[in-house]
BAZALO-852712 format. One record per residue: residue in one letter; residue number from 1; x, y, z of N, C-alpha, C, O, CB in turn. Coordinates in nm, 3 decimals. Atoms other than C-alpha are relative to their C-alpha. Glycine has a CB too. Layout:
<pts>
+--------+-----+---------+---------+---------+---------+---------+---------+---------+---------+---------+---------+---------+---------+---------+---------+---------+
| residu | num |     n_u |     n_v |     n_w |    ca_u |    ca_v |    ca_w |     c_u |     c_v |     c_w |     o_u |     o_v |     o_w |    cb_u |    cb_v |    cb_w |
+--------+-----+---------+---------+---------+---------+---------+---------+---------+---------+---------+---------+---------+---------+---------+---------+---------+
|      A | NUM |       X |       Y |       Z |       X |       Y |       Z |       X |       Y |       Z |       X |       Y |       Z |       X |       Y |       Z |
...
+--------+-----+---------+---------+---------+---------+---------+---------+---------+---------+---------+---------+---------+---------+---------+---------+---------+
</pts>
This chain:
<pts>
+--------+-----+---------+---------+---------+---------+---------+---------+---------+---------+---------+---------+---------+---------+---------+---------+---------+
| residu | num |     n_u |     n_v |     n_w |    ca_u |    ca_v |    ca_w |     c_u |     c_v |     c_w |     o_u |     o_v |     o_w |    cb_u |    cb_v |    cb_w |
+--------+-----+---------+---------+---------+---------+---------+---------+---------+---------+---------+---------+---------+---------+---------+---------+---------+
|      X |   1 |   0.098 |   0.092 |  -0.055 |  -0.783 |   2.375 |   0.106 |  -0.041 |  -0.099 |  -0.110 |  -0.059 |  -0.065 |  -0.227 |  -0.123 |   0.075 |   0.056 |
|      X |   2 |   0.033 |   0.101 |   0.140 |  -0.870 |   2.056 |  -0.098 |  -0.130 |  -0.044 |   0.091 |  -0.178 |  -0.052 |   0.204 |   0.141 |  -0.157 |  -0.062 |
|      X |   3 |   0.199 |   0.024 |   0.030 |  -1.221 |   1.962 |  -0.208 |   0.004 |  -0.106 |   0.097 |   0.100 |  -0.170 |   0.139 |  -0.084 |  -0.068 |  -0.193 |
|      X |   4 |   0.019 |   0.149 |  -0.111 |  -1.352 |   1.699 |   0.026 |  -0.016 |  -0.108 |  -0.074 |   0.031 |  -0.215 |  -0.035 |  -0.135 |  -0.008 |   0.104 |
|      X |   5 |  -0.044 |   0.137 |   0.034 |  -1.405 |   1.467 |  -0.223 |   0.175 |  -0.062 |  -0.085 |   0.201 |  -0.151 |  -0.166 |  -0.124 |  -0.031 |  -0.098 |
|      X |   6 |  -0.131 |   0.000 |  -0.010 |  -1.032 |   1.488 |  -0.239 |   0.061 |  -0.061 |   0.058 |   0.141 |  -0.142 |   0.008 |   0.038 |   0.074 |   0.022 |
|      X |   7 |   0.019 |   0.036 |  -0.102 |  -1.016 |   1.417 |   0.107 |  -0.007 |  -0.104 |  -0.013 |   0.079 |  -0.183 |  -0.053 |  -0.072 |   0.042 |   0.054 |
|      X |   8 |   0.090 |   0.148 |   0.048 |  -1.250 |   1.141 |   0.088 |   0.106 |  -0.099 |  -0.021 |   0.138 |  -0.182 |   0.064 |  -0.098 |   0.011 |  -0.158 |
|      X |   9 |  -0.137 |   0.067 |   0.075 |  -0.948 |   0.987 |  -0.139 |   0.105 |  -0.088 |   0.105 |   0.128 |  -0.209 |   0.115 |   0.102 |   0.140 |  -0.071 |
|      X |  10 |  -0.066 |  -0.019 |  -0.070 |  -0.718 |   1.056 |   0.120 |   0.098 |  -0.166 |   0.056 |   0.200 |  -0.229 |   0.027 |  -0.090 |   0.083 |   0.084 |
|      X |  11 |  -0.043 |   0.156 |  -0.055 |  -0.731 |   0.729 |   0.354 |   0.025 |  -0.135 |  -0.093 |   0.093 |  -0.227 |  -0.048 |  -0.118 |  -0.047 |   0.092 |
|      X |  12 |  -0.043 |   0.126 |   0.085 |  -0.699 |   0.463 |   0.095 |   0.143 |   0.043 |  -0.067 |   0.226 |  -0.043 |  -0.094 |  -0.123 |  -0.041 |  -0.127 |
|      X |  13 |  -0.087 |   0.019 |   0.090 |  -0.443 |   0.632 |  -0.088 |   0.123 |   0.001 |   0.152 |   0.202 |  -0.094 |   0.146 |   0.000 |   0.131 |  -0.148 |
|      X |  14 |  -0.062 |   0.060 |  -0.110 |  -0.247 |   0.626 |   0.245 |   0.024 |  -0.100 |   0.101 |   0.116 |  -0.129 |   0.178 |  -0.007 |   0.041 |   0.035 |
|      X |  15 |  -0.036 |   0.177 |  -0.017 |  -0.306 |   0.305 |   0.335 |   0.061 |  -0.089 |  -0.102 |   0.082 |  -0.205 |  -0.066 |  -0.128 |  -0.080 |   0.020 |
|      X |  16 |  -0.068 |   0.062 |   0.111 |  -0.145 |   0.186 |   0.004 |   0.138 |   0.059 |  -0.010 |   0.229 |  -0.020 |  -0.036 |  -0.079 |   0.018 |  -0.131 |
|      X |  17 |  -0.119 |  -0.076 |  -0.043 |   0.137 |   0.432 |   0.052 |   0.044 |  -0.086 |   0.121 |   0.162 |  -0.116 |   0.108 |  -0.031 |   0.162 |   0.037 |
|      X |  18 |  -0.030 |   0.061 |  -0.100 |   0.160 |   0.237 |   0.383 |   0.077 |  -0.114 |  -0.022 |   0.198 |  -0.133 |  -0.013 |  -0.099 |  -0.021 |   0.063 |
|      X |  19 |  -0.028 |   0.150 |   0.037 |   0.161 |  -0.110 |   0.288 |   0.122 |   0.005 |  -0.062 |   0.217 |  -0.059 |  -0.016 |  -0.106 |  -0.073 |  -0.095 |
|      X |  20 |  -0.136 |   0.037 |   0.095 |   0.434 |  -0.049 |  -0.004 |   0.112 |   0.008 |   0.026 |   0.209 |  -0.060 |  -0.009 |   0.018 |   0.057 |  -0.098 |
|      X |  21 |  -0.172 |  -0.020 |  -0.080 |   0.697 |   0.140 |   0.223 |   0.013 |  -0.084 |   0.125 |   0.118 |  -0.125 |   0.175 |   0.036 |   0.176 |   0.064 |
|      X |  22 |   0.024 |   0.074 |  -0.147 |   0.594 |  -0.033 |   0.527 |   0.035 |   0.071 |   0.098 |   0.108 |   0.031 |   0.189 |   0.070 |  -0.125 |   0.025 |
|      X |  23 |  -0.029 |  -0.110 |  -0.064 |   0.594 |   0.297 |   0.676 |  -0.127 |   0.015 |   0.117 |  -0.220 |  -0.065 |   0.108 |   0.016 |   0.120 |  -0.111 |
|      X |  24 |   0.119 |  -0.031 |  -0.033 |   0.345 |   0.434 |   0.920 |  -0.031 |   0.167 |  -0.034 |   0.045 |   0.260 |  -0.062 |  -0.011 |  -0.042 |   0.148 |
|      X |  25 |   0.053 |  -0.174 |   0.064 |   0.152 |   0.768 |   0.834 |  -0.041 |   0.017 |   0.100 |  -0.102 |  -0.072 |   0.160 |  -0.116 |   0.043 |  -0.127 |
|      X |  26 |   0.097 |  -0.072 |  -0.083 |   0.035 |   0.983 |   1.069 |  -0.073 |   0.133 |  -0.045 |  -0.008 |   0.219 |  -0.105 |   0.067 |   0.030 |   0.117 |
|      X |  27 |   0.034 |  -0.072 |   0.061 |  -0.212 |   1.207 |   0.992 |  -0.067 |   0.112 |   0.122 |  -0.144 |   0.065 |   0.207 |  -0.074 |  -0.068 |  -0.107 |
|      X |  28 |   0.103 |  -0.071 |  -0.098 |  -0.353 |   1.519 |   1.214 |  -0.109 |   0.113 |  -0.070 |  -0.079 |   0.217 |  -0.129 |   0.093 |   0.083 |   0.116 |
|      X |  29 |   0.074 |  -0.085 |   0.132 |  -0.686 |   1.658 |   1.041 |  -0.100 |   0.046 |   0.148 |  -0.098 |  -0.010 |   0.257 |  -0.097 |  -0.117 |  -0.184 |
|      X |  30 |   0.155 |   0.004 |  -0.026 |  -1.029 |   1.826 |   1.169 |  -0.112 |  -0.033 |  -0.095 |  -0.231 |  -0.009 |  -0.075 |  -0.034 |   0.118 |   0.039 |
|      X |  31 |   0.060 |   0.063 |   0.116 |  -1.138 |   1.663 |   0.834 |  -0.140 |  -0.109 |   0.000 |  -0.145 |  -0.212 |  -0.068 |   0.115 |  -0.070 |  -0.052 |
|      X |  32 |   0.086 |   0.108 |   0.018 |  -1.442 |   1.480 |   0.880 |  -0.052 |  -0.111 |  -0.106 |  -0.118 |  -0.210 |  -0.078 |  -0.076 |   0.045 |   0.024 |
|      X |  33 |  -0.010 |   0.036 |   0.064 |  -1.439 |   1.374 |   0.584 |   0.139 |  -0.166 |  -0.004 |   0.137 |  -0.286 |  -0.031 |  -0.010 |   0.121 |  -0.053 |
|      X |  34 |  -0.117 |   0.153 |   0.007 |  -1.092 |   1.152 |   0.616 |  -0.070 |  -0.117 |   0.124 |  -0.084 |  -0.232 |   0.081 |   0.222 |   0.058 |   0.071 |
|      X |  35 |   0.070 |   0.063 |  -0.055 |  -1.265 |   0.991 |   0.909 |  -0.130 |  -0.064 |  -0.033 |  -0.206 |  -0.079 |   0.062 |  -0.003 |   0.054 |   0.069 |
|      X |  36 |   0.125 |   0.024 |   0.059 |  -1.554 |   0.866 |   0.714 |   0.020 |  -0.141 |  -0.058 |  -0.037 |  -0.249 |  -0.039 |  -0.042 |   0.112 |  -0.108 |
|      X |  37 |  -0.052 |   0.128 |   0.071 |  -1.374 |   0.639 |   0.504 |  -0.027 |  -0.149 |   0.165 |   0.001 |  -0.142 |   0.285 |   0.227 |   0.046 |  -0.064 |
|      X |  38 |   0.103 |   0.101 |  -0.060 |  -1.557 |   0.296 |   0.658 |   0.150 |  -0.106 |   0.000 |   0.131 |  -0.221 |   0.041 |  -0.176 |  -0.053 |  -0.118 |
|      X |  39 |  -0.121 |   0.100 |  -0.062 |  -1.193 |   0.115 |   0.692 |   0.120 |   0.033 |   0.114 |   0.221 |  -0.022 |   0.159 |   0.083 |  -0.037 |  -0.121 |
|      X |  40 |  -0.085 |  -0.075 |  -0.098 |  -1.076 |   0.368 |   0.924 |  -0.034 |  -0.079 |   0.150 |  -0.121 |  -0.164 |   0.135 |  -0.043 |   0.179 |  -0.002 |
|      X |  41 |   0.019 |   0.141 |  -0.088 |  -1.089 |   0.158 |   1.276 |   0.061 |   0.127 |   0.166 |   0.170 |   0.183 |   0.179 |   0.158 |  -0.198 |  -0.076 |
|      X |  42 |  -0.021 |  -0.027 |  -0.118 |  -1.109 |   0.315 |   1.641 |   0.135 |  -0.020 |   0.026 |   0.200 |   0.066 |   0.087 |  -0.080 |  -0.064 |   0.077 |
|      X |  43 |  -0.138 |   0.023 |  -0.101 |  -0.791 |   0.181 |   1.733 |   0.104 |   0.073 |  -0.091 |   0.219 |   0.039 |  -0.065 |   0.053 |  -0.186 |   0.034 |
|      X |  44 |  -0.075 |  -0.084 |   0.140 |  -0.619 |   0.396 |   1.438 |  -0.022 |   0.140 |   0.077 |   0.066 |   0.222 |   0.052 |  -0.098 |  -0.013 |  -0.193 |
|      X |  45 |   0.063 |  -0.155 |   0.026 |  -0.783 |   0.724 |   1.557 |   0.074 |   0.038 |   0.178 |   0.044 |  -0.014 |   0.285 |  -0.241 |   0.015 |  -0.030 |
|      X |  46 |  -0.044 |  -0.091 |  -0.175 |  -0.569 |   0.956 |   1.881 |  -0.066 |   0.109 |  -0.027 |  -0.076 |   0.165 |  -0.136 |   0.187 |   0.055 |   0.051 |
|      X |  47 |   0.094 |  -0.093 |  -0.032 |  -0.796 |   1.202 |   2.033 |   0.084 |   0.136 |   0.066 |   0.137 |   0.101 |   0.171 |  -0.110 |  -0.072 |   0.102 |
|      X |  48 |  -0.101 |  -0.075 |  -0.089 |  -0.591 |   1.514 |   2.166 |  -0.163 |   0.108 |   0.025 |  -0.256 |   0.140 |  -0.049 |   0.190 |   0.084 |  -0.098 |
|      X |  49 |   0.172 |  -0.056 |  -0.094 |  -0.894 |   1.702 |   2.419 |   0.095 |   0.112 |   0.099 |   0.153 |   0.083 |   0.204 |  -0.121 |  -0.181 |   0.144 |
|      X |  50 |  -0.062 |  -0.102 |  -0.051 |  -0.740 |   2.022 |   2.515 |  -0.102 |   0.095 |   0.077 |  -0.206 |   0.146 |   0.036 |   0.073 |   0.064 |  -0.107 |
|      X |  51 |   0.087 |  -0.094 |  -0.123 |  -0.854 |   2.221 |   2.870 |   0.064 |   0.105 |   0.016 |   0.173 |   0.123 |  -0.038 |  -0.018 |  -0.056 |   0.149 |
|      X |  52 |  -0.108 |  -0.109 |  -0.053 |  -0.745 |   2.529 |   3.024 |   0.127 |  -0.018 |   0.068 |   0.178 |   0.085 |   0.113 |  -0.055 |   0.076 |   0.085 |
|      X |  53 |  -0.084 |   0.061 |  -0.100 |  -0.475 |   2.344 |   3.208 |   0.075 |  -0.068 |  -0.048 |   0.190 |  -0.057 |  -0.005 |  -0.050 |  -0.064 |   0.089 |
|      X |  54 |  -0.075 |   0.079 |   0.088 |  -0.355 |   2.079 |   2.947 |  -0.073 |  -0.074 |  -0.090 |  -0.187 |  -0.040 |  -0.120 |   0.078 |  -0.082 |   0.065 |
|      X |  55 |   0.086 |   0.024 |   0.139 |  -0.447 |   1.855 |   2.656 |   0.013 |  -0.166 |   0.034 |   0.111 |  -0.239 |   0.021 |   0.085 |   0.070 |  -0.182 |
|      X |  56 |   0.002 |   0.154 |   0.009 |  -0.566 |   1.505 |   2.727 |   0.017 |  -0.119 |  -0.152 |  -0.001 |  -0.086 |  -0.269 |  -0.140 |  -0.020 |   0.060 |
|      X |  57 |  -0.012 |   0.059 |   0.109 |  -0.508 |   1.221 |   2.505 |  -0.053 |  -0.146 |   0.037 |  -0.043 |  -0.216 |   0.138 |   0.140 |   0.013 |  -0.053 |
|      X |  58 |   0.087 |   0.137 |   0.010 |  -0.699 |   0.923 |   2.427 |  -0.002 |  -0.067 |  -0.102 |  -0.011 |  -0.004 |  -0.208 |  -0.126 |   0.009 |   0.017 |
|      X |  59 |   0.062 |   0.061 |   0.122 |  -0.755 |   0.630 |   2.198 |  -0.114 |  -0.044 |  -0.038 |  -0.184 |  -0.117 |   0.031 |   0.044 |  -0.078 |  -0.025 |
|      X |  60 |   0.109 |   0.036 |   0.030 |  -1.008 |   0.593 |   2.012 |  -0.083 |  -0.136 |   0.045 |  -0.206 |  -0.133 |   0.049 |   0.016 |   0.010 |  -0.110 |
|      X |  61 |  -0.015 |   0.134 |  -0.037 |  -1.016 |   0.226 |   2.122 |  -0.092 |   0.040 |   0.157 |  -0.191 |  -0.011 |   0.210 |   0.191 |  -0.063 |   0.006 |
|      X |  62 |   0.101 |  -0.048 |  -0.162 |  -1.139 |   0.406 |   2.470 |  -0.084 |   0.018 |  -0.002 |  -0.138 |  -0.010 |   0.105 |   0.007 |   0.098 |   0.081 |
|      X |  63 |   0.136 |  -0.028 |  -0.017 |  -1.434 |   0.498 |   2.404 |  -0.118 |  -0.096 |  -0.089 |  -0.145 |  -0.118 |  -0.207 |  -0.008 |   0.151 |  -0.038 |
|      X |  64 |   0.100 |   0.084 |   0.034 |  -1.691 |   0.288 |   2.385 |  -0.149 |   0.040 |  -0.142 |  -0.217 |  -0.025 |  -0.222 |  -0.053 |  -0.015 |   0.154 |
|      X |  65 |   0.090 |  -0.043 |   0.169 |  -1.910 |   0.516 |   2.119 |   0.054 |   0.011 |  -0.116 |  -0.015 |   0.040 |  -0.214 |  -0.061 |   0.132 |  -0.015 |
|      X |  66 |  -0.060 |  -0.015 |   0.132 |  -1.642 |   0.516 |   1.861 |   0.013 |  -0.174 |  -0.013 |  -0.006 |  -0.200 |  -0.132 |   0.160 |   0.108 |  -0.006 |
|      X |  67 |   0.046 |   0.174 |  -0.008 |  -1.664 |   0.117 |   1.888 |  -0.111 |  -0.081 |  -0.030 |  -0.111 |  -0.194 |  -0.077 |   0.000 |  -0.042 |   0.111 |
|      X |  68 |   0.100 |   0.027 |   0.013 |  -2.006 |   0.106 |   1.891 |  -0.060 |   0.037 |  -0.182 |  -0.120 |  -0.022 |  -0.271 |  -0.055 |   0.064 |   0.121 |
|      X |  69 |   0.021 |  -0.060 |   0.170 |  -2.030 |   0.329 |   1.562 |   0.066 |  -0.087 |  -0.112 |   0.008 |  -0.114 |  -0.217 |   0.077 |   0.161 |  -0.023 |
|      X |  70 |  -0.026 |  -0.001 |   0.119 |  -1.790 |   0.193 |   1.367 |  -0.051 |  -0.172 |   0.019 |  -0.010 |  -0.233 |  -0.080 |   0.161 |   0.061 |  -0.052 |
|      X |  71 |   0.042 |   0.162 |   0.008 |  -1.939 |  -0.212 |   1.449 |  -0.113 |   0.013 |  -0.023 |  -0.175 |  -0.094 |  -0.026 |   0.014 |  -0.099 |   0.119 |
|      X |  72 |   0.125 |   0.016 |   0.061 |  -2.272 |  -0.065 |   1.332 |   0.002 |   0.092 |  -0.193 |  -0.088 |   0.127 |  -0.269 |  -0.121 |   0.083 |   0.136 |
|      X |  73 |   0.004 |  -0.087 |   0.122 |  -2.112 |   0.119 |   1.009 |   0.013 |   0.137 |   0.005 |   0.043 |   0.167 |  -0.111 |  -0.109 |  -0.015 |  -0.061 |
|      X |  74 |   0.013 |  -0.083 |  -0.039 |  -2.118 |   0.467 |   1.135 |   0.102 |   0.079 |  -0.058 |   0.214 |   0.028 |  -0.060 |  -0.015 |  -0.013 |   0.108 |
|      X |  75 |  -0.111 |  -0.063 |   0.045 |  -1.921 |   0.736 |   0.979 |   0.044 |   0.037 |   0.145 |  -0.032 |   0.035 |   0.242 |  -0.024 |   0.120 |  -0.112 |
|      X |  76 |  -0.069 |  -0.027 |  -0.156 |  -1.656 |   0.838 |   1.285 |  -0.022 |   0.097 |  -0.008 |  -0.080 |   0.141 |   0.092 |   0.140 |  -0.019 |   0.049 |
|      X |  77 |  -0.023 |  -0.061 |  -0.035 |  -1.619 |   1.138 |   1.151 |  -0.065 |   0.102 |   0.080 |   0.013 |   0.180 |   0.135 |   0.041 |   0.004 |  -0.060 |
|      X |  78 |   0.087 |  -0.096 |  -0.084 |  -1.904 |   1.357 |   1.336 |   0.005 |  -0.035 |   0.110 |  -0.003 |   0.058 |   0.190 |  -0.129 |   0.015 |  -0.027 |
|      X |  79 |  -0.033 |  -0.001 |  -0.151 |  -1.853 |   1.193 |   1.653 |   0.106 |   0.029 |   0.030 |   0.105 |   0.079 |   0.143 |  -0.012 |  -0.104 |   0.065 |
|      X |  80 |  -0.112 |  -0.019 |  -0.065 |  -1.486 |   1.235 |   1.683 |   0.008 |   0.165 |  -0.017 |   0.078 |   0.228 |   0.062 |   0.124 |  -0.092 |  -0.061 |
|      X |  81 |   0.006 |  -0.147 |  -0.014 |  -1.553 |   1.610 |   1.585 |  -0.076 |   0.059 |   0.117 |  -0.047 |   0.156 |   0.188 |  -0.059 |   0.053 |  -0.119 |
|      X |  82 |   0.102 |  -0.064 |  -0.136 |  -1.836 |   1.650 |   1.842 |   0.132 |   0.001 |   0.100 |   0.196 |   0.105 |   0.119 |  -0.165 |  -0.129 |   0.073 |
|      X |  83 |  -0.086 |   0.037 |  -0.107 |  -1.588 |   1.502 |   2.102 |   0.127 |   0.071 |   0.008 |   0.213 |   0.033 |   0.087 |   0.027 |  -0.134 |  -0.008 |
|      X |  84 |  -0.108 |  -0.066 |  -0.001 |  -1.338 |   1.735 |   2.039 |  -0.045 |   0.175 |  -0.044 |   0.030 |   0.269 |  -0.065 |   0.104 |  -0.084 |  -0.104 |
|      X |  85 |   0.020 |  -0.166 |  -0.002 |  -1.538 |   2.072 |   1.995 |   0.049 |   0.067 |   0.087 |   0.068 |   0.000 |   0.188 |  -0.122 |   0.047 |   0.011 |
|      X |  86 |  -0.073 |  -0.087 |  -0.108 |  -1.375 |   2.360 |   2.200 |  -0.201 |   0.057 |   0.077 |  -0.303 |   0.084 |   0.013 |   0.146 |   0.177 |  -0.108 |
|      X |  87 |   0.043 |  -0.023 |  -0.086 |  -1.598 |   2.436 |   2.500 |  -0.044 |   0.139 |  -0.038 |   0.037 |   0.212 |  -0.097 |   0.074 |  -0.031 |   0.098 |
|      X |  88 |   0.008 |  -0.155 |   0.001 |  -1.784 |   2.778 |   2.494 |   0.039 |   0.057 |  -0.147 |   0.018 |   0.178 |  -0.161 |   0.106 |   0.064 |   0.116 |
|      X |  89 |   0.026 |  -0.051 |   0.136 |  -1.715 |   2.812 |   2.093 |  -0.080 |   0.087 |  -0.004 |  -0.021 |   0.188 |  -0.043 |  -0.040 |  -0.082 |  -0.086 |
|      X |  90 |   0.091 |  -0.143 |   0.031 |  -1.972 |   3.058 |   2.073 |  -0.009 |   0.125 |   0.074 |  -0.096 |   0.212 |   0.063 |  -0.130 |  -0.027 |   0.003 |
|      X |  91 |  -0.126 |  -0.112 |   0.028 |  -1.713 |   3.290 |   2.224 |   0.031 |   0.073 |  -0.061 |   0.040 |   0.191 |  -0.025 |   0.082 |  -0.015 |  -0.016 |
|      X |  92 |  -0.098 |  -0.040 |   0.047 |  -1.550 |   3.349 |   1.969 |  -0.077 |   0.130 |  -0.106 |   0.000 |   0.211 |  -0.159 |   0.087 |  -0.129 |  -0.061 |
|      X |  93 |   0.065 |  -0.062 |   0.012 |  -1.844 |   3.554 |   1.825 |  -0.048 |   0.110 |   0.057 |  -0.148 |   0.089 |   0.126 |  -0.040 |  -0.049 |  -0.014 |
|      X |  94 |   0.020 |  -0.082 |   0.001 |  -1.867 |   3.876 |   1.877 |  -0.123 |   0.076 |  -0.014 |  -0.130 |   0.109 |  -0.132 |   0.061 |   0.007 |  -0.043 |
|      X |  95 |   0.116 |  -0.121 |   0.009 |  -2.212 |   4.119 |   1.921 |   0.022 |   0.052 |  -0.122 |   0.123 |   0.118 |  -0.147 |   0.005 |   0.123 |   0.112 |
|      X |  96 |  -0.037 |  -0.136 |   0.122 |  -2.264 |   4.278 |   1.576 |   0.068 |   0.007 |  -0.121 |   0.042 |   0.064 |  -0.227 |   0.075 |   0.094 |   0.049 |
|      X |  97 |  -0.071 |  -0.020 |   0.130 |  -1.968 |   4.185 |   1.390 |   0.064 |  -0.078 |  -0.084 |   0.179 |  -0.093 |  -0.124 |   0.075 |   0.066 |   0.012 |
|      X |  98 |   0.045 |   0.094 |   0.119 |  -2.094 |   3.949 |   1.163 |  -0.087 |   0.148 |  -0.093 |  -0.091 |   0.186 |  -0.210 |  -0.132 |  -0.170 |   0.068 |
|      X |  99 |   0.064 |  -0.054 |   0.127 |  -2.286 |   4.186 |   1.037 |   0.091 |   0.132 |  -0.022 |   0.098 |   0.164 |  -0.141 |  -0.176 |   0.035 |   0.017 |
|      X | 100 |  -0.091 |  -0.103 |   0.103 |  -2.041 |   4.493 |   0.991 |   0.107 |  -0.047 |  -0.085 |   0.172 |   0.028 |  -0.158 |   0.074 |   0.102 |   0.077 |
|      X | 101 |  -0.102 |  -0.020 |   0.055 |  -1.808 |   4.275 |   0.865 |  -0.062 |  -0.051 |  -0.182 |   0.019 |  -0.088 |  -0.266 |   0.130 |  -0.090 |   0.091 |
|      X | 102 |   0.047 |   0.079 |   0.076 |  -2.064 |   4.154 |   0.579 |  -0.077 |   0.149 |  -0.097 |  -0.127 |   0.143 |  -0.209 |  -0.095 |  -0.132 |   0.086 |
|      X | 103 |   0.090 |  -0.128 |   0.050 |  -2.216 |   4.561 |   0.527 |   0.091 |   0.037 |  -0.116 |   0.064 |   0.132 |  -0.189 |  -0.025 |   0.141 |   0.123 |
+--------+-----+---------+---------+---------+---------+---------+---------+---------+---------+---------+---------+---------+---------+---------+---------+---------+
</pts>
């Protein structure tokens, strides 16, 4: 796992990696951190929104609050994490065993 202000790094040094090969990067993170970087741009960012049934996909460009954020400065990355939390997360927690696994 690398430090977040590692991270942080991340998007610029892959946008310069970009430019020189004239490649495109794709990147798939839950990094909030790489989303932060303030040159990152809605229309850059795919949303994959997975149900019991299948996994929608969207661009960032669609939604009108990742548009709104980043034309007032807004880091993306906590909204595009909200918008992609798994449903019922607090599931995955178990009665109890937090704490036996901590005794």
């Amino acid at each position: 796992m690398l430090h977040r202000e590692v991270i942080r790094q991340l998007p610029r040094l892959f946008a310069r990696a970009g430019q020189r090969t004239g490649r495109q990067i794709l990147v798939s993170t839950h990094a909030e951190e790489i989303l932060a970087d303030r040159g990152i741009d809605p229309f850059e960012i795919v949303v994959l929104d997975p149900s019991e049934s299948d996994t929608k996909v969207f661009l960032g460009s669609e939604r009108p609050e990742l548009i709104a954020a980043a034309k007032a400065g807004v880091k993306l990355g906590p909204l595009v994490t909200s918008l992609t939390k798994p449903q019922k997360i607090e599931q995955l927690s178990l009665p109890g065993s937090a704490a036996r696994l901590w005794a």
